[in-house]
C-alpha positions in Angstrom: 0.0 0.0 0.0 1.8 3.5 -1.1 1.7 5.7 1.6 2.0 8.7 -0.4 3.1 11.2 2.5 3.3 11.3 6.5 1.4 13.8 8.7 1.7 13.9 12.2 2.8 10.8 12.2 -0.1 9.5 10.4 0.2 7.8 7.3 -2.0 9.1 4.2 -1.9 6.2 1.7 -3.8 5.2 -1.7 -4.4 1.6 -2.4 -3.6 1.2 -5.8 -6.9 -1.4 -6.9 -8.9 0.7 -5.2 -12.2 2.3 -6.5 -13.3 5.9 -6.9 -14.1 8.3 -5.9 -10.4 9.8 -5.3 -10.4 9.3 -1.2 -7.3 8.5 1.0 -7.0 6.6 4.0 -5.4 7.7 6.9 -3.6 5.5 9.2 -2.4 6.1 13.1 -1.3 2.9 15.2 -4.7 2.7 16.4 -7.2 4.4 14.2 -8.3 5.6 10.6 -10.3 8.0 8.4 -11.3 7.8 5.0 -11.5 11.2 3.1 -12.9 11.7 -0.7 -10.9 14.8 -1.7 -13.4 15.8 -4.1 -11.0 16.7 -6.7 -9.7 18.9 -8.4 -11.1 21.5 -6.0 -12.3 19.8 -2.8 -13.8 20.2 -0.3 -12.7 17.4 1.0 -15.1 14.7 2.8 -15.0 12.5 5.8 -16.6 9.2 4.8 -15.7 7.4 7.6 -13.5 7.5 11.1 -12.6 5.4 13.9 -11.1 5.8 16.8 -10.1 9.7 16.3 -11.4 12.6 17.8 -13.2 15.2 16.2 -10.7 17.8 16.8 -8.1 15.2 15.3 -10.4 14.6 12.3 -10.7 18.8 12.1 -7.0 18.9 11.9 -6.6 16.3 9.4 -8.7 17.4 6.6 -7.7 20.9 7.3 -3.8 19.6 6.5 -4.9 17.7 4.0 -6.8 20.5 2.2 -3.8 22.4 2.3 -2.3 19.8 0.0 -5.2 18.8 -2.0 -4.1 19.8 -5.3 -0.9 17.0 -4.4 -3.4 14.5 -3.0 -5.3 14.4 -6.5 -2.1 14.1 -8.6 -0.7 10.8 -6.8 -4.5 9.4 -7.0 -4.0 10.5 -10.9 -1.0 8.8 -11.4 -2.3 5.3 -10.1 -5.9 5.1 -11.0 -6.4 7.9 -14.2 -9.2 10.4 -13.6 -10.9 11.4 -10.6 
């Protein structure tokens, strides 16, 4: 699985058989969220968490709308199109 950058200490990855829309997953030792970025443009959206906070989820999608447009391209290069 291509964890295509680290936040936090959180891994964001994109499976590459996966299906669309263009989401990524993100991974802690003990929990994950799913977020469709919605791209090109976002917003993004949650789809699914467990075992974050909400404040933790808050800070999560506002770091990864801060590198959105980055987020899209690596989902671009292994699965085409949004």
């Amino acid at each position: 699985m291509p964890t295509v950058m680290r936040i936090h200490g959180l891994r964001i990855v994109i499976y590459p058989n996966d299906h669309r829309p263009a989401h990524v997953h993100v991974i802690g030792p003990d929990n994950e969220a799913v977020f469709v970025l919605n791209c090109p443009a976002g917003p993004l959206d949650l789809r699914e968490s467990y075992g974050f906070k909400l404040a933790d989820v808050n800070q999560i999608q506002d770091v990864l709308g801060s590198v959105l447009a980055t987020l899209c391209n690596e989902w671009n290069k292994l699965h085409g199109n949004y």
